[in-house]
C-alpha positions in Angstrom: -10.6 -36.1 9.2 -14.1 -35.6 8.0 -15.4 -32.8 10.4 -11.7 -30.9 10.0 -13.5 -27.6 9.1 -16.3 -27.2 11.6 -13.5 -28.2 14.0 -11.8 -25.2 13.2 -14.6 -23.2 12.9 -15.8 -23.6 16.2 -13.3 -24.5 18.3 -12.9 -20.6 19.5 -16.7 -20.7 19.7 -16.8 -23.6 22.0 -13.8 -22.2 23.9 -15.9 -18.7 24.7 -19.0 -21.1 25.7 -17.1 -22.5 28.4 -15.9 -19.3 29.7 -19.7 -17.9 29.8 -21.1 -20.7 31.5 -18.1 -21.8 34.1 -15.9 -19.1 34.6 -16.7 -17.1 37.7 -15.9 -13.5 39.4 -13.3 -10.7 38.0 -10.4 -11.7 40.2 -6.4 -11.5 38.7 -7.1 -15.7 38.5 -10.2 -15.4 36.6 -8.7 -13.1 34.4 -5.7 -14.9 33.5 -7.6 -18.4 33.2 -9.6 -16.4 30.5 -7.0 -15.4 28.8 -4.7 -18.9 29.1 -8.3 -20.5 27.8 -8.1 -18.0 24.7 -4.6 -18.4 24.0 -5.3 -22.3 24.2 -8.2 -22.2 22.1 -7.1 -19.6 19.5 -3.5 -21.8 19.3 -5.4 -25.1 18.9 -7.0 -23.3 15.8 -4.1 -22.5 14.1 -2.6 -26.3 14.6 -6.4 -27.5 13.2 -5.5 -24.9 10.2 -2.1 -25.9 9.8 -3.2 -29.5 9.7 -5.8 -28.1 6.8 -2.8 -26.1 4.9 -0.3 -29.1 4.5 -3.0 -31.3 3.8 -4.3 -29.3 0.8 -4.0 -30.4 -2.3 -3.2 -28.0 -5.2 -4.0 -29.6 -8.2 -7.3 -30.0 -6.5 -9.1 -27.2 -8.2 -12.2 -28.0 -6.5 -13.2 -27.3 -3.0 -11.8 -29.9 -0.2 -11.9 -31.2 3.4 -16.2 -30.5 2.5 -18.5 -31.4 4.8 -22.8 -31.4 4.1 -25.2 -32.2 6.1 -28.7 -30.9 6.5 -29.0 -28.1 9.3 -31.9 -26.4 11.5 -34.8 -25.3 9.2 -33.9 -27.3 6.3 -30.9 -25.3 5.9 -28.0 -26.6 4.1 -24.7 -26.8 6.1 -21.8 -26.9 3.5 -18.3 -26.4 4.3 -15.4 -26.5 1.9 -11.6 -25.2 1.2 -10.0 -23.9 -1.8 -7.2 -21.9 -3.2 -8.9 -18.6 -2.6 -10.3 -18.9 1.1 -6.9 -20.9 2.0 -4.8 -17.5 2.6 -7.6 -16.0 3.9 -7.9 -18.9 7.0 -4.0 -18.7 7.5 -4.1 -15.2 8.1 -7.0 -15.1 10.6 -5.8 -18.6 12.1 -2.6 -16.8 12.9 -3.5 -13.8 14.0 -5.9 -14.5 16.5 -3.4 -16.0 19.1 -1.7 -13.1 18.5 -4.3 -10.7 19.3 -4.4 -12.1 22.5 -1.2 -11.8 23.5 -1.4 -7.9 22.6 -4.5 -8.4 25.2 -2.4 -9.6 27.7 -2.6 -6.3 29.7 -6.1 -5.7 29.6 -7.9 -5.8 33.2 -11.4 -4.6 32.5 -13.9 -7.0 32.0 -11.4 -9.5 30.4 -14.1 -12.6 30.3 -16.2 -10.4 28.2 -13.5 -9.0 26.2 -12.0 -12.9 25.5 -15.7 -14.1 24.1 -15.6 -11.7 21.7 -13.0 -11.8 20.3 -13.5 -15.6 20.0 -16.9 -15.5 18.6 -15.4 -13.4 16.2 -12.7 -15.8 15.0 -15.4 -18.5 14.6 -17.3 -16.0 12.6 -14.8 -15.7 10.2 -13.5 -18.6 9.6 -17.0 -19.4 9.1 -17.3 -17.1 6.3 -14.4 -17.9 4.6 -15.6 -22.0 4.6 -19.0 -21.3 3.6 -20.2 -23.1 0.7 -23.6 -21.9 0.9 -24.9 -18.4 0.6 -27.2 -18.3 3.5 -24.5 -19.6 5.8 -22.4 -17.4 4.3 -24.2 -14.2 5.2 -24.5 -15.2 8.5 -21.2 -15.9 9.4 -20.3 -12.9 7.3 -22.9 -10.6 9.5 -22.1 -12.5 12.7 -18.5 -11.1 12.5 -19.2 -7.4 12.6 -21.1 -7.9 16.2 -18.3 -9.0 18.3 -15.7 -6.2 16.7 -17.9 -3.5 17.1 -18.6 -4.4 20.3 -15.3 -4.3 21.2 -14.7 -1.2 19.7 -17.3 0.5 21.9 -17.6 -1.0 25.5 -13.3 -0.8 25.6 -12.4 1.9 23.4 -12.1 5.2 24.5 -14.6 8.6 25.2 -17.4 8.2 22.6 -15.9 5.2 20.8 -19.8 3.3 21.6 -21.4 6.4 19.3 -18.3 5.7 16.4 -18.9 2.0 16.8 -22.9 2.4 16.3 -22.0 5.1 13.7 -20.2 2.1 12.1 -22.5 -0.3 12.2 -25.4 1.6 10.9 -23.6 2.9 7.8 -22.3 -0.4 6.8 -26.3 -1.6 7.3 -27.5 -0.8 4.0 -24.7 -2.8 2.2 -26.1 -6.1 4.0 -29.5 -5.2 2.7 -27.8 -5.0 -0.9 -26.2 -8.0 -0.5 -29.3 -10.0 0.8 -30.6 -9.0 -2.1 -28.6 -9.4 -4.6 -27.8 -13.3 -3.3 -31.7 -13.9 -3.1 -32.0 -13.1 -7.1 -28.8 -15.1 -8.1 -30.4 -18.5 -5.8 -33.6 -17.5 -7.5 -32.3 -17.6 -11.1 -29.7 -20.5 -10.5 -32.3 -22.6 -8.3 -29.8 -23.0 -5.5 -28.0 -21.7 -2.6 -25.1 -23.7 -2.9 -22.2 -21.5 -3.6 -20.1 -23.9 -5.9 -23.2 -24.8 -7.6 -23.7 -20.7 -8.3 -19.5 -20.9 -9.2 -20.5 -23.2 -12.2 -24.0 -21.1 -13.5 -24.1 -18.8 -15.8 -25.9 -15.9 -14.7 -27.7 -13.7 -17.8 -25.1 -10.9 -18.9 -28.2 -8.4 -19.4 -28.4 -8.6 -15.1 -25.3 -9.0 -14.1 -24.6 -5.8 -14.2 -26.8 -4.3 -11.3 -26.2 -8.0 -9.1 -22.5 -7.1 -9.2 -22.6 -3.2 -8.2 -25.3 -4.4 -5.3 -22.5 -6.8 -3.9 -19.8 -4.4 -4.7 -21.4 -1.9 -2.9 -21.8 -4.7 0.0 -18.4 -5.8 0.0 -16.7 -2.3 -0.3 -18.4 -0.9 2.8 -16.9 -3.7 4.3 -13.6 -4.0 3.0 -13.2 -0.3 3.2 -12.8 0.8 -0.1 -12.1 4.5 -0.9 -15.2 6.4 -1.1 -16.8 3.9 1.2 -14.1 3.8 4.0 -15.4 6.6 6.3 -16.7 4.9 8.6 -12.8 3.1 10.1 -11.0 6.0 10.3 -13.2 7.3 13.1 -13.9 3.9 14.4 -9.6 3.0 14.7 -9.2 6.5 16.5 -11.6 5.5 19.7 -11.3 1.5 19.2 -8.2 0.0 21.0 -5.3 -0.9 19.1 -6.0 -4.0 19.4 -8.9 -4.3 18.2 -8.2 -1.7 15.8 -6.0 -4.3 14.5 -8.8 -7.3 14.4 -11.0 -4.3 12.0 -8.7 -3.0 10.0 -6.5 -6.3 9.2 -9.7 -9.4 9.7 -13.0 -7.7 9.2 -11.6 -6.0 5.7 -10.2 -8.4 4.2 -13.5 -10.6 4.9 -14.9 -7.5 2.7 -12.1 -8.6 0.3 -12.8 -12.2 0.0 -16.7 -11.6 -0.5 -15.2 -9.6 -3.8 -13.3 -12.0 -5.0 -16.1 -14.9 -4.0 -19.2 -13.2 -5.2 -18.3 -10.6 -7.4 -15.2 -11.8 -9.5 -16.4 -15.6 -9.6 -19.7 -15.4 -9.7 -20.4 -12.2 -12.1 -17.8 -11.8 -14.6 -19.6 -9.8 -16.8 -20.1 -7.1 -14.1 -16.5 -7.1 -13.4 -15.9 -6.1 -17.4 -18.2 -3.4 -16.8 -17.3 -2.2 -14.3 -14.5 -2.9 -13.5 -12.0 -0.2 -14.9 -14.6 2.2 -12.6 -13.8 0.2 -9.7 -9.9 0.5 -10.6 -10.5 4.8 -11.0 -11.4 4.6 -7.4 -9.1 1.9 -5.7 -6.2 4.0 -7.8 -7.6 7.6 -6.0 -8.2 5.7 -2.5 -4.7 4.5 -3.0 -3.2 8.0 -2.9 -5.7 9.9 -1.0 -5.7 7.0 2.3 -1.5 7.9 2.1 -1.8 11.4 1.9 -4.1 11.6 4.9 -2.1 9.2 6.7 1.1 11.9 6.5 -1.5 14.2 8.3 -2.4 12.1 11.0 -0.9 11.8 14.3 -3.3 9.0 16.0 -1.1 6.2 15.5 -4.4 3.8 14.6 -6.1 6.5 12.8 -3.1 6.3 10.6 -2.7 2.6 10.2 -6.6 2.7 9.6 -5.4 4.7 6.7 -2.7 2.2 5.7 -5.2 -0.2 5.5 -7.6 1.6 3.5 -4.5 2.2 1.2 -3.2 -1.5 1.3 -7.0 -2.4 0.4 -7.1 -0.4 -2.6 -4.2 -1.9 -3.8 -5.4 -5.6 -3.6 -8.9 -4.2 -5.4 -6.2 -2.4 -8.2 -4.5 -6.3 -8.6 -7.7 -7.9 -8.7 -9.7 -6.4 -10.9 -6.4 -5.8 -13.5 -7.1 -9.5 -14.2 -3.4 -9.7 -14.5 -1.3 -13.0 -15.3 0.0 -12.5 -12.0 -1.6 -10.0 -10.2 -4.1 -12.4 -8.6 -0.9 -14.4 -7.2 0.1 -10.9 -6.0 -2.9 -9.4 -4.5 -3.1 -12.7 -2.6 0.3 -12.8 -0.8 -0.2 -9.0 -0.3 -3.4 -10.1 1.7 -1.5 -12.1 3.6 1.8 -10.3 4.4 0.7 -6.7 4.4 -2.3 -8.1 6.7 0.7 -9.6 9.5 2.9 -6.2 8.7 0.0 -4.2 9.7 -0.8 -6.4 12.5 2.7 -5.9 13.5 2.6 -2.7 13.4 -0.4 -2.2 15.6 1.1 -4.4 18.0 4.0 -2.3 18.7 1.5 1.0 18.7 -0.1 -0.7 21.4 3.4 -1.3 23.4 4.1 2.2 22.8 0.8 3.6 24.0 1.3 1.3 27.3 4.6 2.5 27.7 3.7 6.5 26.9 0.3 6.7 27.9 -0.5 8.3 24.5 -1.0 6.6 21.3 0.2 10.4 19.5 3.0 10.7 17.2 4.2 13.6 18.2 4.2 12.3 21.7 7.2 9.7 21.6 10.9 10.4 20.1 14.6 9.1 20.4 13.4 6.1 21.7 16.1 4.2 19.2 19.0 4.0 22.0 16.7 3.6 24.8 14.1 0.4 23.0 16.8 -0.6 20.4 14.6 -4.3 20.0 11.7 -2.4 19.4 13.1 -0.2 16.9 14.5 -2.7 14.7 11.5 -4.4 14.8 9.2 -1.0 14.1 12.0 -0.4 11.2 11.7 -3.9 9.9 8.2 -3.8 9.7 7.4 -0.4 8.3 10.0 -1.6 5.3 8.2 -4.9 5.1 5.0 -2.9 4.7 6.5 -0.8 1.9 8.1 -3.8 0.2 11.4 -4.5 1.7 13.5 -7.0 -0.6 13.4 -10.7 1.5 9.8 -9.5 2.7 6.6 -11.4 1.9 5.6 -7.4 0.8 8.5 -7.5 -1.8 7.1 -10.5 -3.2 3.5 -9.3 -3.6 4.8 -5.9 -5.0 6.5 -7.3 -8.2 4.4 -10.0 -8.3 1.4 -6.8 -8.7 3.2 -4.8 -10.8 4.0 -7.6 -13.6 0.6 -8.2 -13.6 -1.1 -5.0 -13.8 1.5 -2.9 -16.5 0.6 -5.6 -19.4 -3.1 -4.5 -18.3 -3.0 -1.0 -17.2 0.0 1.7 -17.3 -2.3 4.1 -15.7 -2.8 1.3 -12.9 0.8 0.4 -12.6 1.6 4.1 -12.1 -0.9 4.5 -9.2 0.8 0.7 -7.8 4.4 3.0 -7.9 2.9 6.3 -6.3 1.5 4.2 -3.7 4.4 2.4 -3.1 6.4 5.2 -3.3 4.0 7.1 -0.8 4.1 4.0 1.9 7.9 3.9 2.3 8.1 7.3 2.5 5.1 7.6 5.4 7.7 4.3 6.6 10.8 6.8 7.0 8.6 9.8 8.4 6.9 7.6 10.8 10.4 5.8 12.2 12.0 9.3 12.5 9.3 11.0 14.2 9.3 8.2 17.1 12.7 6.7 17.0 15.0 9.5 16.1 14.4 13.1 16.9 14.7 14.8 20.1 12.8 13.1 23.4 9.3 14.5 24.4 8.8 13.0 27.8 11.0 12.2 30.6 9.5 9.7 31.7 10.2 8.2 28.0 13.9 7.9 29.5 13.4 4.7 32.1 10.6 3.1 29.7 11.5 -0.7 29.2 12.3 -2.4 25.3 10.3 -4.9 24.2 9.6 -8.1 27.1 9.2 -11.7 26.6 6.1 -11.9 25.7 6.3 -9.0 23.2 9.1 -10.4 21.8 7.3 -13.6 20.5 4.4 -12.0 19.2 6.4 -9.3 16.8 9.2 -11.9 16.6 6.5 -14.4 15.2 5.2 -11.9 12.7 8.5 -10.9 11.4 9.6 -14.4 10.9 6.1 -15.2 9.1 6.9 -11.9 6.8 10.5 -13.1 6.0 9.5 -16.8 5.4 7.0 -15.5 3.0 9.0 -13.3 0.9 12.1 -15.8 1.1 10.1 -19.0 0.1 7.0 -17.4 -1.7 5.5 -20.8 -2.7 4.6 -22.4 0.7 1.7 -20.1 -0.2 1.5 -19.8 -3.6 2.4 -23.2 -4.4 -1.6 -24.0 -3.1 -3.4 -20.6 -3.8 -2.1 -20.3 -7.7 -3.6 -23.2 -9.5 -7.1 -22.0 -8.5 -6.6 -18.0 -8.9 -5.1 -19.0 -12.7 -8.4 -21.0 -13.4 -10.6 -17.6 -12.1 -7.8 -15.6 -14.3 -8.3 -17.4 -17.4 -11.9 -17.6 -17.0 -11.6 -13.8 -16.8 -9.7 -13.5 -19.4 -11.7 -14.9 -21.7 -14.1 -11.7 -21.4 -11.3 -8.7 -22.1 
């Protein structure tokens, strides 16, 4: 199908559109037809994307399913899939129908709620088919509008001044970026972002183009010291959208790295690189060790996150044989084990009325379907053998030691560090003596909760049992960037 991509881009768009115009009053029917039209919308997307995933071809090296045409203001409109953006869409086309079921209880100002969320899945899957700067940076902008928006107007007391907070110190890095992208087009005489792929930018400016986008990307991506800003923003935000920041919006951070930075400027990434791996090593340890002192439960998987990202940035810039194969599938899985995990925070918080660690215990025999589920994912998250996490985890440290044995020691402490915050975690709310009698009648995991953490720890066992359904089409393209890395060290 030739328009495949801007199908899937905007099919949540068009889906929020028709809500605004046609949807009417703030009844319990209006409500739930706004969030049957999401779940319809945001589950038609990820049949559009699976279409796109067993259609791909991996010995294509090249981008596919493109589409060009010429948009408003001369603007070109370029779309285009390839090894690197594919995980990327899976994950976000996955996700989102999940993110509305953990919605499902939400009564305030649902319609609202529903179209932003939506605009935000249209804004990145936008982002991640891009195949022209200028689009690029729009879609890549657009997206922090709707979460943040979220985060504010349905998040708790003062979560609009964290959200605003947010927003303004994450500012300057779109400034940089602008900037950065205008000089590259300049030099290369285009905006076309595979034509940029194959240019070879001078060596004597790389330099200061890649920290500009770095800088961009790791405000975005939360990268340790630039991550401030989410902790505070996950402890007011609700879970679930806690969950859309901390899992969507960073890796989007992510993929501008590996798009901009690692393609496009590989003589930054030599020098600067082992900098960049100094402080993705510390945010590594650091993000863990505040995580053991936290007891928000979305402060701390705000935390994880900032961890888990610093890990992928550690894989990455290695330049490993295989830690590109492994930072990707740890993209993927850890992004659905963290989403999982947030998900069941958010069951607990409904069922509690507190989202507090300390505020939940020996609820093993009384929620035994949530508790094998918190346990399985917690392990998946630390690398449980058969996970997608297990997978990722040798697949990082094979590819990092040859490179690094500083690096590979931070990748063990860090691993080390997240299945022991695993254990703490499951015994302080599982085990243990109970806090609250009311914990005692509190209801295990329904239907509907079922399929949504069901869902995500079949996708985390199918990965790390049949690793190639992903890697089979990301590798060939992530060994072409890895070679052409290569050739600088």
């Amino acid at each position: 199908m030739d328009n495949l991509l801007s199908i899937l881009i905007f099919t949540p768009l068009l889906a929020g559109l028709i809500l605004a115009i046609f949807l009417r009053g703030d009844d319990d029917a209006a409500r739930q037809n706004a969030k049957w039209l999401a779940l319809t919308a945001t589950g038609a997307t990820f049949f559009v994307a699976l279409a796109l995933f067993v259609g791909f071809e991996p010995a294509n090296l090249g981008f596919q399913f493109e589409e060009s045409r010429v948009a408003l203001f001369g603007l070109s409109y370029r779309l285009g899939v390839d090894g690197i953006s594919l995980g990327f869409v899976m994950l976000t086309a996955a996700l989102m129908p999940l993110a509305v079921g953990m919605s499902w209880t939400l009564t305030e100002r649902v319609k609202e709620f529903v179209i932003a969320l939506l605009t935000l899945e249209t804004a990145l899957l936008g982002a991640f088919l891009a195949l022209d700067v200028v689009i690029f940076v729009f879609f890549f902008e657009l997206a922090v509008i709707p979460a943040y928006l979220m985060a504010g107007l349905w998040g708790r007391k003062a979560s609009g001044v964290s959200a605003l907070k947010a927003w303004l110190y994450t500012l300057p890095g779109t400034v940089l970026m602008i900037f950065a992208l205008m000089a590259m087009a300049r030099e290369a005489g285009t905006t076309d972002i595979a034509d940029l792929l194959r240019h070879n930018f001078a060596s004597e400016g790389q330099g200061a183009l890649w920290l500009m986008i770095a800088a961009s990307v790791a405000l975005k991506a939360g990268i340790w010291p630039l991550h401030t800003w989410l902790p505070g923003l996950a402890l007011r935000a609700p879970l679930v959208v806690g969950m859309l920041i901390s899992v969507l919006v960073l890796k989007l951070g992510l993929y501008g790295f590996i798009r901009l930075s690692l393609s496009m400027l590989p003589a930054g990434t030599e020098a600067y690189g082992t900098v960049l791996m100094a402080l993705a090593g510390i945010g590594i340890v650091l993000a863990l060790l505040a995580a053991f002192a936290e007891e928000d439960l979305g402060r701390l998987l705000a935390y994880v996150a900032v961890s888990q990202t610093g890990i992928v940035v550690l894989s990455l810039v290695a330049r490993g044989g295989m830690s590109f194969d492994g930072a990707t599938m740890a993209i993927v899985s850890q992004g659905l084990a963290l989403a999982g995990l947030f998900g069941l925070a958010l069951m607990l918080e409904e069922r509690g009325g507190t989202r507090e660690v300390s505020g939940f215990g020996a609820l093993k025999v009384r929620m035994p379907r949530l508790s094998w589920a918190f346990m399985i994912l917690v392990l998946a998250l630390a690398g449980m053998p058969g996970s997608g996490g297990f997978v990722a985890l040798v697949l990082n440290a094979l590819g990092v030691f040859p490179v690094s044995v500083a690096a590979a020691v931070v990748l063990a402490v860090g691993t080390a560090l997240t299945a022991a915050l695993a254990l703490v975690l499951y015994r302080k709310i599982m085990l243990g003596g109970l806090v609250k009698e009311t914990l005692k009648l509190v209801p295990d995991l329904q239907r509907r909760e079922q399929v949504i953490v069901g869902l995500i720890i079949a996708s985390l066992l199918l990965l790390g049992l049949f690793p190639g359904l992903l890697l089979d089409r990301t590798a060939p393209a992530l060994t072409e960037l890895a070679s052409q890395l290569a050739t600088l060290q």
